[in-house]
C-alpha positions as a Markdown table, in Angstrom:
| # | Residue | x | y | z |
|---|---|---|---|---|
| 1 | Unk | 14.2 | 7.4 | 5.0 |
| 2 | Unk | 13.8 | 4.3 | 6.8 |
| 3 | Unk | 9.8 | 4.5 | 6.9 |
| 4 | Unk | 9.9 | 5.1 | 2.7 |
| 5 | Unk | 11.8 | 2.0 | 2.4 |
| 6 | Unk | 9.8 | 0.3 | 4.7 |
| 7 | Unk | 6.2 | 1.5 | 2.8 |
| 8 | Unk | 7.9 | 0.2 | -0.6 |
| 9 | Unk | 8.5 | -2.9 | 0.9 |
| 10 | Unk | 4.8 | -3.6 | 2.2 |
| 11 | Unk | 3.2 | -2.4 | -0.6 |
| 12 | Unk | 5.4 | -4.6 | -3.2 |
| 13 | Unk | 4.7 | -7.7 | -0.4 |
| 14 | Unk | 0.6 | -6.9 | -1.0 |
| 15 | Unk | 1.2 | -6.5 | -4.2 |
| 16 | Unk | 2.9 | -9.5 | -5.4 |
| 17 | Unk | 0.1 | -11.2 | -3.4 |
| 18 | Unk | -2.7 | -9.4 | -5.3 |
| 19 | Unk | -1.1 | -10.0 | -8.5 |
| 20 | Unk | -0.4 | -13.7 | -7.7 |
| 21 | Unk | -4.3 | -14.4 | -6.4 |
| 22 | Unk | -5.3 | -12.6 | -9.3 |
| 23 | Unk | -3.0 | -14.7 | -12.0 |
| 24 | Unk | -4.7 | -18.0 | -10.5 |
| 25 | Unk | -8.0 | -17.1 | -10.4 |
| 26 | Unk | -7.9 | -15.9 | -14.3 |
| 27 | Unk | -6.1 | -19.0 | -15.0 |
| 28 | Unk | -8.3 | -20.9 | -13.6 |
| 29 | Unk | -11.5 | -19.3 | -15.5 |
| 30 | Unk | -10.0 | -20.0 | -18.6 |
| 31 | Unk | -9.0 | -23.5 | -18.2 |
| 32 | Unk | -12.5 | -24.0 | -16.8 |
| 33 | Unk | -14.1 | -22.5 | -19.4 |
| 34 | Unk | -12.2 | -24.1 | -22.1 |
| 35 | Unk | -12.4 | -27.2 | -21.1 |
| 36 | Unk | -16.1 | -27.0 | -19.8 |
| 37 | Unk | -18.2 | -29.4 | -22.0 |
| 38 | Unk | -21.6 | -27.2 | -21.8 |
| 39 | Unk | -22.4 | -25.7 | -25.4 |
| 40 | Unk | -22.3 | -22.1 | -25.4 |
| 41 | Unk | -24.2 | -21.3 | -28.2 |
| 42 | Unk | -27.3 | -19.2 | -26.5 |
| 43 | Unk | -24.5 | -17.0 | -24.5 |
| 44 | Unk | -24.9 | -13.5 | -26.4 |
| 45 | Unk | -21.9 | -11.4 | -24.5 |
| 46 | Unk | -24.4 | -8.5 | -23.7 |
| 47 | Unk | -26.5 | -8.0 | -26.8 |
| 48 | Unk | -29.4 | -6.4 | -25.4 |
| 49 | Unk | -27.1 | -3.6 | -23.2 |
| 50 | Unk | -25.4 | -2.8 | -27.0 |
| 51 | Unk | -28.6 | -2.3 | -28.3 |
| 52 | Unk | -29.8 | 0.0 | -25.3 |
C-alpha cells in the first residue's frame, strides 16, 4: 500500500511540473505573439496542406 501511495505521489510531483512548464511556455507564446509588432498578413495557417 505504501509503494501505491508513494507512485501517486511522484507522478502528481512530475505532473504539476509538466503542467506548470507547460502553462508558461503557452503564456508566453501568446503574450509574444500578441504583442509582437511584425504584420501577419502573408501567414496562411496551412493553406496549401488543406488543399492537398
Amino acid at each position: 500500500m505504501e509503494g501505491i501511495i508513494e507512485l501517486h505521489n511522484n507522478i502528481i510531483f512530475y505532473l504539476c511540473i509538466i503542467l506548470g512548464l507547460v502553462s508558461y511556455i503557452f503564456f508566453n507564446v501568446i503574450t509574444v505573439y500578441n504583442n509582437s509588432k511584425i504584420a501577419y498578413k502573408y501567414m496562411n495557417h496551412g493553406q496549401f496542406i488543406e488543399i492537398v
